[in-house]
N, C-alpha and C positions, 0 to 999 in steps of 0.2 A: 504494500500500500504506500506507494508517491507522496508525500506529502506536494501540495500545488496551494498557490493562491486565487485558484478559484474553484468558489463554492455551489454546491446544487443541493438546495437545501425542498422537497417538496411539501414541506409543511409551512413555506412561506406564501402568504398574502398576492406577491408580487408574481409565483408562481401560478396562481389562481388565477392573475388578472391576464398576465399573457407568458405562457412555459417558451416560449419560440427564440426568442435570443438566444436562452439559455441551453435548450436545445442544439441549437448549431454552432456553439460554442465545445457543445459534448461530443458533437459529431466530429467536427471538425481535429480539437486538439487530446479530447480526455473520450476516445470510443468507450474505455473502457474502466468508468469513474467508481470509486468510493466515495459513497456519501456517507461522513461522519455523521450528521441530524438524522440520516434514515436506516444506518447503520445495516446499508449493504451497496453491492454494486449496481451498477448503472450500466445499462446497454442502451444506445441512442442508434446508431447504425441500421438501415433496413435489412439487410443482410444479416447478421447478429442476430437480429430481434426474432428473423424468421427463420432460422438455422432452430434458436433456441425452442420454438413453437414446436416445431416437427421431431425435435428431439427430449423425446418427455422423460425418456430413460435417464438425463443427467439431469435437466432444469424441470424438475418434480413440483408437480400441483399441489403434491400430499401436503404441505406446510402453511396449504389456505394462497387463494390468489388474491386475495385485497389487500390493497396493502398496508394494512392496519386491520387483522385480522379480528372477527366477532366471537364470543366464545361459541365454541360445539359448532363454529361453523366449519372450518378444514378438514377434513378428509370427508363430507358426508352431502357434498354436494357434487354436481357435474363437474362444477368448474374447478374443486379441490377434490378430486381422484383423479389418477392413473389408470391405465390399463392395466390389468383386465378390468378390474371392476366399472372403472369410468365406461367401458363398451357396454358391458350388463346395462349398467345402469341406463345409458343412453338409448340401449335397443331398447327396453322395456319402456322408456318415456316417447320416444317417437311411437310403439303400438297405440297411442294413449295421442299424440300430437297429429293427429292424422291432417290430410289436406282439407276433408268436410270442418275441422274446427275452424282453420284458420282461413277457408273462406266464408264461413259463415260471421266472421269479426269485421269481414270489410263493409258489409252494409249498416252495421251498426257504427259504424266510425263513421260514415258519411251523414248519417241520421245524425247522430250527435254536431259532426261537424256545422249540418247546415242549420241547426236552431244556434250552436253557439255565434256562425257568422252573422245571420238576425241579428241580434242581441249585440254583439259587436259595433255594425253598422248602426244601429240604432244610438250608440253612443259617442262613436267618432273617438274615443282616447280608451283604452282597453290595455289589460297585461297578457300576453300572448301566454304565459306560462298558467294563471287563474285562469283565464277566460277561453283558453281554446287547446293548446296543448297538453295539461293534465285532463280537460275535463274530460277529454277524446281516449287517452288512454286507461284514466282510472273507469269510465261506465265501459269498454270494452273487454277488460280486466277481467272486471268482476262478470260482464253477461259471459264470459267464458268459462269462468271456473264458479258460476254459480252463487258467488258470495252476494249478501241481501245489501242491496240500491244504498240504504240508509245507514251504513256503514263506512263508507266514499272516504269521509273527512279524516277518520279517526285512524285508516289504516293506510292513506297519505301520508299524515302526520308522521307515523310512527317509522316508514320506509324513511322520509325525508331525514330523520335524527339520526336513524341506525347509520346512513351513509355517509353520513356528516363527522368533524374531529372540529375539538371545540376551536371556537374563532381565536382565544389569544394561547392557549398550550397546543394546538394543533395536535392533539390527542386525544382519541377516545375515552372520555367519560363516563360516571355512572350513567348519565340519562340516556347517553346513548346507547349500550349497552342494553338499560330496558328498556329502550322502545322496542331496541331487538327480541328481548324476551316477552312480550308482548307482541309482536309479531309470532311470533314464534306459538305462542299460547292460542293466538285465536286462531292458525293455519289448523292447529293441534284438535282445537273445538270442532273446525269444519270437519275434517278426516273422518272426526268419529260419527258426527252426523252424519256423511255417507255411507257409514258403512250399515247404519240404520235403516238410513230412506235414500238410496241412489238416485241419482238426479243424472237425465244427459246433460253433463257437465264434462269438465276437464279432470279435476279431484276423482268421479267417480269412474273413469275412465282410467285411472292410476291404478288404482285399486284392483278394478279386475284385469287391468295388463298382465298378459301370460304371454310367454316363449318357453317352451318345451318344461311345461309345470312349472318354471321360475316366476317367481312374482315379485313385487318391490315391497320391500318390508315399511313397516309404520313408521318409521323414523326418514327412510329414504323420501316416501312420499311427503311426510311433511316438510323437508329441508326441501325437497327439489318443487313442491309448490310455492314454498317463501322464498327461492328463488325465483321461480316465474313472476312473482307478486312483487318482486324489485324491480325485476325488467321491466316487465310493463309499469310502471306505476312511475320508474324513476327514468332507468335508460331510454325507455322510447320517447316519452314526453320531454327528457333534455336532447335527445337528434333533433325534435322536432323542434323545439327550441333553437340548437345551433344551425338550423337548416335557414332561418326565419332570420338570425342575425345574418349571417352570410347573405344574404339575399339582400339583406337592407345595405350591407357593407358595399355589393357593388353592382348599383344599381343599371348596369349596362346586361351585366348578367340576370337579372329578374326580368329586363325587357326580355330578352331573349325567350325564356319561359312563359313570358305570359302569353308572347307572339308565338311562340311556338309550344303548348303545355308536354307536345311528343316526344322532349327533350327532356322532362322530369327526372324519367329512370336513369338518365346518363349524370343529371346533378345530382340527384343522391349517391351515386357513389362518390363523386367528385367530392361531395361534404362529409360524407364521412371520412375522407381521405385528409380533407382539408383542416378542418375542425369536429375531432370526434368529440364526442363524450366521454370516451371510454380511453383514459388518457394514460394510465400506469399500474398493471399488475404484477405481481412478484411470483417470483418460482423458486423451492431450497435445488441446490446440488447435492446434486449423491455422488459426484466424484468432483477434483481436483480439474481443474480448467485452466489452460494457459492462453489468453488471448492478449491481443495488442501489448506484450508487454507487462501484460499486469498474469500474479496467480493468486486464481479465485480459488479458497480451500471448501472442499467439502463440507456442507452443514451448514453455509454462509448465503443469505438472501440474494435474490439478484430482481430487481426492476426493469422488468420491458418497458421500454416508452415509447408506445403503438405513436403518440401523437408525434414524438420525432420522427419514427421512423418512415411516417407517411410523409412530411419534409424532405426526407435525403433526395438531394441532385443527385447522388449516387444512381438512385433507381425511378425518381419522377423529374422530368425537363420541369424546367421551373418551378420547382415546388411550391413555392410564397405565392405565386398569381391562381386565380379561382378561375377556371373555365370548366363553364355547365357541359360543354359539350366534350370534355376530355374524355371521360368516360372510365376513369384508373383503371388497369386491372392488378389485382394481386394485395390492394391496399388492408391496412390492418384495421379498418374501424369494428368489425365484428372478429377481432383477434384471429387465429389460426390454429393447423394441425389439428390434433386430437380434439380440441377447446373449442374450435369454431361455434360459434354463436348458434345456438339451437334454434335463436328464431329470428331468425337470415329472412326468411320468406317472407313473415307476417312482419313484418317491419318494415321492407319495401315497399310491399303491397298498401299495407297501411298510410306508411310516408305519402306514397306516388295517389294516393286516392283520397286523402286530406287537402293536402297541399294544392293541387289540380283545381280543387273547388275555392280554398283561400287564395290563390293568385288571382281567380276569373272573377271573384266577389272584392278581392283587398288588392291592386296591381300595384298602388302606389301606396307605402306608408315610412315613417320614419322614427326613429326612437326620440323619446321625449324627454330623458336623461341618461345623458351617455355614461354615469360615474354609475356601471352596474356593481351590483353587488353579487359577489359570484361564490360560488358554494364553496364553503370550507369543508375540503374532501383533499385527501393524496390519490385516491385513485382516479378520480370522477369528475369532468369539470363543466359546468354551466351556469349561466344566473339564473339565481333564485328566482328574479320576475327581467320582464322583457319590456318595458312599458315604453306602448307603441302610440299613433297616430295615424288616423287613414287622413291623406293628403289628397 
């Protein structure tokens, strides 16, 4: 470990507000960083980032991928197993994720969409995050896996804390902690109620998933439903968020879209290449690594930082400029290898069928204070509100 005088600290403020200097300062002279505040290493490099993905046998989920791990969350979810089990686990959740769910969510996203844009236009000054992005992901959330309408606010809340590290120690807290455990209690409460009175749902769809008499035990389906219950609730609603800034950001590119909407699916990937949400997960080594110069010992953390590595000149021509019509391929916003985002599908689909009806209803709008306040998160980055104006 190099001692250097420069620092990458991602529990800082200034990281929140914009990781990108910092980043191609990592690429560029430190690929292969110790961060003393986070107390592991740093991979920025697209190459690196995507060697490590494919390679699960050394850079291991087992050790929890947040990076600021939850308790009883590591080893018992998708995203914190390995092979074999992470494959079990995956087979038996896609029997249960089939394509009739996840097309049955886009007409309910559009429902919702067009009363939230009403209500929107009817007011002219609106938070993109309150007013159209959660409302779109948390009612489709729940008409998927079942959970009761009147519940919305309280199981928001409680995702928004669990992902959060407090704003001045940048560390998880008691309360966050139980919000987690409160997540966790009410996924716990649903479970058992299906296993009562099954519902076509998603939960009870878990439940009786079979492959050759294997089933998913009670503990797997409640973790891997409180996972889905972060995705949608948290991650999809902040893409759609940074879909929304980006598009205000450069406003030649949103004409493009609105004159053309058959170009959506090419700028969603574009945005998640550009500005994910999904900004920095960790993986432990199970052996000894020698890269750039630096050795990384076994048992030692290491930080992918998907949002560098969708930057590197190495692997995208201009990385910094936004064009809708690039179309990435290979970009890390829904991570890779073994880990690749389980719901790749329903999240385009969704994006490209939102979005399509907010550009043709909202073409021109602009932010109404630019000093956002952006979520105190090391893995996770978006503002908390988006507060917009139709122009």
């Amino acid at each position: 470990m190099v001692s250097t005088p420069f620092e990458f600290n991602p529990y800082s403020p200034e990281i929140d507000r914009d990781p990108f200097p910092a980043y191609a300062q990592l690429r560029d002279r430190y690929p292969c960083f110790w961060s003393e505040h986070a107390k592991m290493w740093v991979l920025s490099r697209y190459e690196d980032i995507s060697n490590a993905l494919q390679d699960w046998e050394t850079y291991s989920s087992s050790g929890g991928n947040l990076m600021d791990e939850l308790p009883n969350r590591a080893g018992s979810t998708l995203g914190s197993t390995d092979p074999p089990r992470h494959d079990h686990l995956r087979s038996l959740v896609q029997v249960a994720f089939t394509r009739k769910v996840v097309d049955g969510v886009i007409p309910i996203a559009q429902e919702v969409a067009e009363r939230c844009l009403t209500a929107i236009k009817a007011k002219g000054r609106f938070d993109f995050v309150e007013d159209f992005s959660s409302q779109i992901t948390v009612t489709t959330l729940f008409e998927m896996m079942g959970l009761p309408p009147g519940d919305h606010r309280e199981v928001r809340n409680n995702v928004m804390l669990s992902m959060q590290s407090d704003s001045v120690t940048r560390k998880k807290e008691a309360r966050h902690i139980d919000a987690f455990k409160k997540l966790v209690d009410y996924i716990t409460a649903q479970v058992e109620d299906r296993r009562k009175t099954p519902k076509d749902d998603l939960i009870s769809k878990m439940i009786s998933a079979e492959i050759d008499g294997a089933k998913l035990s009670e503990s797997e389906i409640v973790m891997t439903s409180t996972t889905l219950v972060f995705a949608g609730v948290e991650s999809l609603s902040s893409f759609l968020t940074m879909f929304a800034l980006n598009l205000h950001d450069f406003p030649e590119e949103r004409g493009k879209l609105v004159a053309h909407p058959e170009l959506i699916p090419s700028a969603i990937e574009e945005s998640l290449r550009f500005n994910t949400s999904a900004q920095r997960f960790r993986r432990i080594l199970m052996r000894d690594v020698e890269l750039h110069g630096q050795s990384m010992k076994k048992g030692t953390f290491v930080c992918l930082c998907y949002g560098s590595g969708n930057r590197d000149e190495r692997k995208f021509e201009q990385p910094d400029a936004y064009r809708v019509e690039r179309n990435p391929k290979g970009h890390l916003g829904f991570g890779g290898g073994k880990h690749l985002c389980l719901g790749t599908s329903m999240a385009r689909q969704v994006t490209a069928a939102v979005m399509t009806q907010y550009l043709a209803a909202i073409p021109d709008f602009k932010i109404t204070d630019t000093n956002l306040n952006w979520t105190p998160s090391t893995t996770f980055r978006s503002p908390l509100a988006l507060p917009l104006e139709i122009e």
